[in-house]
C-alpha positions, 0 to 999 in steps of 0.5 A, a space after each residue: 472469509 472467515 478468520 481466526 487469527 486477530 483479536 483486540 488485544 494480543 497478550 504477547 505482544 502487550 498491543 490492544 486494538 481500539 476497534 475491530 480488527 480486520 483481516 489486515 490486524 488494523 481496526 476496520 476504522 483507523 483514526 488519525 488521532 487515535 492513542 494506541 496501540 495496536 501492532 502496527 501502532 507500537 511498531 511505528 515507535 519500537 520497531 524491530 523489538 515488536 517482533 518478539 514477545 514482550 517480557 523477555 525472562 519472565 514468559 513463555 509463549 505459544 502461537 494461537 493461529 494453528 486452527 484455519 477457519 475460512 479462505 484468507 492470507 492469514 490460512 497460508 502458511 510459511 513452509 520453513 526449510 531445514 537445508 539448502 539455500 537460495 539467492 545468496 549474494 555473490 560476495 557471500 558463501 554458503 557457511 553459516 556464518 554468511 547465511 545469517 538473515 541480516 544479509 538477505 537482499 529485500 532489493 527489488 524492481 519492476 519495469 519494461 524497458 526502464 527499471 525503477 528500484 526499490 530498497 524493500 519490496 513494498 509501496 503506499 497505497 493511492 494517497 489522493 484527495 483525501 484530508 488525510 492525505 494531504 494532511 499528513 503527505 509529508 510524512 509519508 512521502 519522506 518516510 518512503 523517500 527515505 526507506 527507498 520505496 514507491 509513493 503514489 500520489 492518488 486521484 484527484 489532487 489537482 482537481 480539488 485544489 483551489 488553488 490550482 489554475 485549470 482552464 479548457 483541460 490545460 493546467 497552469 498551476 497545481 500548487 498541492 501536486 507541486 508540493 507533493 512531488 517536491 518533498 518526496 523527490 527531496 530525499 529518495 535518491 535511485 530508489 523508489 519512484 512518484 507515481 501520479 494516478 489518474 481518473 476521469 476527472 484527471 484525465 479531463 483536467 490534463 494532469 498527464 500533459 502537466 505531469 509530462 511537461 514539468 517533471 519528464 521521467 521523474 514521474 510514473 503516470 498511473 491509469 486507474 480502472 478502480 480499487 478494492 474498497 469500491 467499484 465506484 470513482 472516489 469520494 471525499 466529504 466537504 463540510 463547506 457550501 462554498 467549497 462544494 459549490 467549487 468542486 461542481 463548478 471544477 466539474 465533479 458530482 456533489 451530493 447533495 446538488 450544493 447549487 440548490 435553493 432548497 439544499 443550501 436551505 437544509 445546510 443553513 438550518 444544519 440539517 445537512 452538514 456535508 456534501 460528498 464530491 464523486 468522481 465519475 465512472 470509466 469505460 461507460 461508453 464501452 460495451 465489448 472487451 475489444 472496445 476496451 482493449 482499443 481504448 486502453 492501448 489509445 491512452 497508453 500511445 497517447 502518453 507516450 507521445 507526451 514523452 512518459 516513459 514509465 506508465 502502470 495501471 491500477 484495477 479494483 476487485 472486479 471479477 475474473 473478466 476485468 483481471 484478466 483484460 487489465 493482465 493482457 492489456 497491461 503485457 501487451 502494452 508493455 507497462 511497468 506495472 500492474 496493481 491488483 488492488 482485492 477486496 478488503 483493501 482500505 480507504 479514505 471514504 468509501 460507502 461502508 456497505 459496498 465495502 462490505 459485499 462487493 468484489 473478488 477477496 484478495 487472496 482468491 484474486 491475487 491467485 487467480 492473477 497468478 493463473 492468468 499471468 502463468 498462461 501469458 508466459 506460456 505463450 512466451 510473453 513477458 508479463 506485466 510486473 505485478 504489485 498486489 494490494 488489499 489488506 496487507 499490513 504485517 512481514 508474513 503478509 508480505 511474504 505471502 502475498 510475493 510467494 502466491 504471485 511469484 516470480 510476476 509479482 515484485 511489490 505488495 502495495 499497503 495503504 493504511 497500515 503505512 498510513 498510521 506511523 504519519 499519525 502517530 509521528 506527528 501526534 507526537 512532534 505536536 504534542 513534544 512542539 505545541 507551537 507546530 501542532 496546528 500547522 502539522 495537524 497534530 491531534 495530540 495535547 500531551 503524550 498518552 501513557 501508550 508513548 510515555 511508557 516509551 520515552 519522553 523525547 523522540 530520540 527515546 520514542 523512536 527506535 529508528 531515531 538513529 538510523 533516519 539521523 545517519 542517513 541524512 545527517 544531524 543537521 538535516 534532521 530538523 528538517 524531517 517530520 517526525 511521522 516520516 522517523 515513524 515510518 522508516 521505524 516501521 519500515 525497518 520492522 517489517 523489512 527484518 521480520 520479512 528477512 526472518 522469514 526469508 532466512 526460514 525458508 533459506 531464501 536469500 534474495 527476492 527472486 528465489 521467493 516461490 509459491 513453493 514456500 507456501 502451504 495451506 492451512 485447510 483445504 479449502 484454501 488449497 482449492 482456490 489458490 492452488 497451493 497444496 495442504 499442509 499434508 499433501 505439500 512435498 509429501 510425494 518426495 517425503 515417501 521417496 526418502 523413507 524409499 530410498 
């Protein structure tokens, strides 16, 4: 899996990436304090300008990435149309002075017998029970209220939440998911939903019967049967003894056994310093795929009893017999949505090396969701809506990602790379306002030279000031984190750069996004997702025209 197309510094587009680089563009390890600028940092402040080389008057520039070493998104290729048009809007001509890319609709949706909306076709990654998450939740889940989009309230969060009232599976209390919801619902209108994700633990704890009892359809409850950074429950480190002795008391694996004599001996010599809360497996008492389909379509009535009417599922980068039950199980239980998570996909804490060697690639996996939901339509089924995950970060990933699922897949799922304009938002908003910083978790005392070389107040900073200004007034914006001005920045240079691409392959509405719109960059590539070689894609209708 091999891929030549990133660097650590890109000289056209004047960014530097601080480690390195990942199939995604993003550093292998992304920091919440980290001082720039890698694309996606510098995208979060400048926005849409990042799209083109810099120095404008002063350069030229030629792409690098023409050479595809290796099975990755980055070996697909864009195919460019040089006539005709697609999906116009009914409002709109064919002329040319119609079919300009500001007018390409990104508005997408998903759903069975309720639709949910989205103004882009994107939603966050699983934000759960990680520091991170909790720390910086504001301003991504106003960053996606705001945009228009899905946020996903991940594992855990009541779980680990000492101040949450847990007795006998029955929930009285979760202040930290309260909130969670509070500050998305506050702002995302029609578009977008909160989806709530649950494991073991979750299930055990009745966050479903909480969830279904306080906030009734506002919620999507999601199942999960994995990720693709692991293929084991998720994890978070504790540096606290007492904090660690709760958690197993709350029912989750500690390790090491906080409870220990000789344990907590090592702890106060400062041998050992933390202690990592797992959760715990699913489907271990399960041994035929029929189980398992019993299983499934259990919890699915069983929710549906509680009155949720919007139910999705999330699966990891197992193999090709996991995906396929998790595509068949998921259409015939008519769920809203399937989220195919490959490996590569990021995380807050995973083991680095299972990270490394286990699951199916993301590109070879979402193919091979293709094949498998198009045998289901066959049939004559309705499949399952599909958003895919795993190692997104830029427009062409996004295009490309919709194109090799479609017409199944309607949203791409990023995690980390709409992680980053939270940080760097509330880095700045802590060092612009010292008297937040500790409140907000800001990392920053004063702006590094990445920031300044922008500006000095956000309405310099941020390219999105404006915009986020006018949609919720001038007097609500003191209200708005500045990570969520980020996050709607970045937003809107990943919408333009995928409206760019979809005017190139004169597309002019979502669903006129097609696997036709792909080519391979080797053959090898060609080979594992069934899109054709540069050469061999149309060349049978290109020999009609010199034909005719």
């Amino acid at each position: 899996m091999n891929d030549m197309r990133f660097s650590k510094a890109n000289d056209v587009l004047g960014t530097t990436n601080r480690g390195n680089p990942a199939e995604s563009g993003l550093c292998t390890l992304c920091r919440a304090d980290c001082q720039g600028k890698c694309e996606t940092f510098l995208s979060s402040l400048v926005g849409r300008s990042i799209l083109y080389p810099r120095n404008f008057g002063l350069v030229t520039a030629g792409a690098n990435n023409t050479t595809h070493v290796g099975v990755s998104y980055n070996a697909l290729r864009i195919q460019g149309r040089a006539y005709g048009v697609q999906g116009v809007a009914p409002d709109l001509s064919t002329d040319p002075d119609d079919c300009i890319f500001p007018n390409v609709s990104l508005e997408t949706s998903f759903g069975r017998e309720i639709k949910t909306k989205s103004r882009i076709p994107l939603m966050t990654g699983a934000l759960g029970s990680t520091f991170i998450a909790e720390k910086y939740w504001n301003s991504f889940a106003i960053g996606a209220a705001l945009v228009g989009i899905p946020v996903v309230v991940g594992e855990n969060v009541v779980g680990v939440d000492r101040n949450s009232v847990i007795a006998k599976g029955k929930i009285s209390k979760a202040p930290e998911l309260e909130r969670r919801i509070a500050s998305y619902t506050r702002y995302n209108g029609d578009y977008g939903a909160i989806i709530v994700q649950m494991n073991v633990e979750d299930t055990r704890n009745g966050v479903a019967e909480y969830i279904a009892q306080k906030y009734g359809d506002q919620c999507i409850i999601e199942l999960k049967w994995g990720q693709g950074a692991k293929d084991i429950g998720g994890e978070i480190q504790v540096t606290s003894l007492e904090y660690a002795k709760f958690l197993k008391n709350r029912g989750y694996i500690v390790d090491p056994d906080p409870e220990k004599e000789w344990v907590q001996a090592a702890f106060a010599k400062g041998a050992i310093t933390s202690f990592a809360r797992h959760s715990r497996l699913g489907g271990t008492n399960l041994s035929k795929v029929e189980q398992v389909r019993e299983d499934f379509m259990k919890t699915v009535d069983y929710l549906r009893s509680l009155g949720v009417r919007r139910i999705s599922l999330k699966t990891g980068a197992y193999g090709m017999e996991e995906l396929a039950m998790a595509i068949k199980f998921a259409t015939e239980a008519k769920l809203d949505l399937l989220t195919i998570d490959g490996a590569g996909g990021g995380t807050g804490m995973s083991p680095w090396n299972m990270m490394q060697s286990w699951g199916v690639p993301s590109i070879i996996l979402h193919a091979k969701a293709h094949e498998y939901a198009s045998i289901l339509a066959a049939r004559g089924q309705q499949a399952v809506d599909l958003s895919f995950a795993g190692g997104f970060a830029l427009e062409d990933h996004i295009f490309k990602a919709l194109a090799l699922g479609a017409p199944f897949t309607k949203l791409v799922c990023m995690g980390r790379a709409i992680m980053i304009p939270g940080f760097v938002g509330t880095n700045i908003e802590g060092a612009l306002h010292p008297e937040r910083r500790e409140n907000i978790f800001g990392n920053w005392e004063q702006l590094p030279k990445t920031v300044q070389d922008i500006g000095d107040s956000p309405e310099q900073i941020f390219a999105g000031y404006y915009d986020v200004q006018e949609k919720v007034g001038k007097k609500e914006m003191k209200n708005i984190p500045y990570g969520a001005i980020a996050f709607w920045t970045l937003a809107d240079k990943l919408a333009c750069g995928l409206q760019q691409l979809m005017a190139g392959a004169r597309k002019f509405s979502m669903d006129r996004i097609s696997r036709s719109d792909l080519f391979s960059g080797n053959r090898e590539t060609a080979q594992e997702t069934g899109i054709p070689y540069v050469s061999e894609a149309n060349d049978e209708t290109a020999k009609k025209i010199l034909a005719s």
